[in-house]
Residue, then its C-alpha position, 0 to 999 in steps of 0.5 A: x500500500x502506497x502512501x495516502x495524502x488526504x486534508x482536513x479543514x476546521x475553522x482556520x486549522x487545516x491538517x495534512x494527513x499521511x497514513x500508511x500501514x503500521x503499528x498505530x504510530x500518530x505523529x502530529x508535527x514531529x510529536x508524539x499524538x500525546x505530547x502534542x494533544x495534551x487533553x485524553x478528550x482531543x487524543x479520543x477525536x483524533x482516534x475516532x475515525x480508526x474506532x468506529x471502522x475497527x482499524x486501530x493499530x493498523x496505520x501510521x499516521x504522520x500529520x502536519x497541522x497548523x493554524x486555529x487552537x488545538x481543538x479546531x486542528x484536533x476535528x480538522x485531523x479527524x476529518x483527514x484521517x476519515x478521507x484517507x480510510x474511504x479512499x482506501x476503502x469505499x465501505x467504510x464512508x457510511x459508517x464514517x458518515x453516521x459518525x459524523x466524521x465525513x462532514x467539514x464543519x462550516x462554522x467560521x469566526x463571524x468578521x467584525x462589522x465597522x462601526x460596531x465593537x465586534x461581530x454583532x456587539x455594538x459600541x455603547x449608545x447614549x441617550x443623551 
């Protein structure tokens, strides 16, 4: 099996995933998956894709994530590593989908609107 390149967006994170077959290795930037999410709730997303189509243990995965916090590149590696098991396997897309883990979640930082102190906070008004 060849090397599989896949990426995943979320918010402003994008991950670029590498899975090959192995022992269950995952590296995110030359770190160990541990090391680098520190919460066990961040490490849980990033293996959700391996647990529901039952392949844990069975690919090495290296990923190169930047941008966005640590929970946006988390969601981002998850939806890489889900478009790299279906392309190396058709089947597996239903069970991905009914997981949730197919779908590239839009939600974006709304931009600040002049005249207005942030998004939709306006500045003080003062009656008189």
């Amino acid at each position: 099996m060849a090397v599989i390149n896949t990426l995943g967006r979320r918010k402003t994170a994008v991950a670029r995933v590498y899975l090959s077959e192995g022992k269950g290795n995952i590296t995110v930037n030359k770190r160990d998956v541990k090391d680098y999410f520190s919460s066990d709730m961040l490490v849980q997303v990033v293996n959700r894709p391996f647990v529901a189509t039952e392949n844990v243990g069975k690919f090495d995965v290296k990923v190169n994530a930047h941008g966005g916090g640590i929970s946006g590149q988390a969601d981002a590696v998850a939806l890489a590593i889900s478009r790299a098991l279906v392309e190396l396997n058709e089947e597996h897309k239903p069970v991905l989908r009914a997981e949730g883990l197919m779908t590239r979640d839009p939600r974006m930082v709304e931009r600040k609107k002049p005249g207005q102190k942030k998004a939709r906070k306006k500045f003080q008004f003062s009656k008189r």
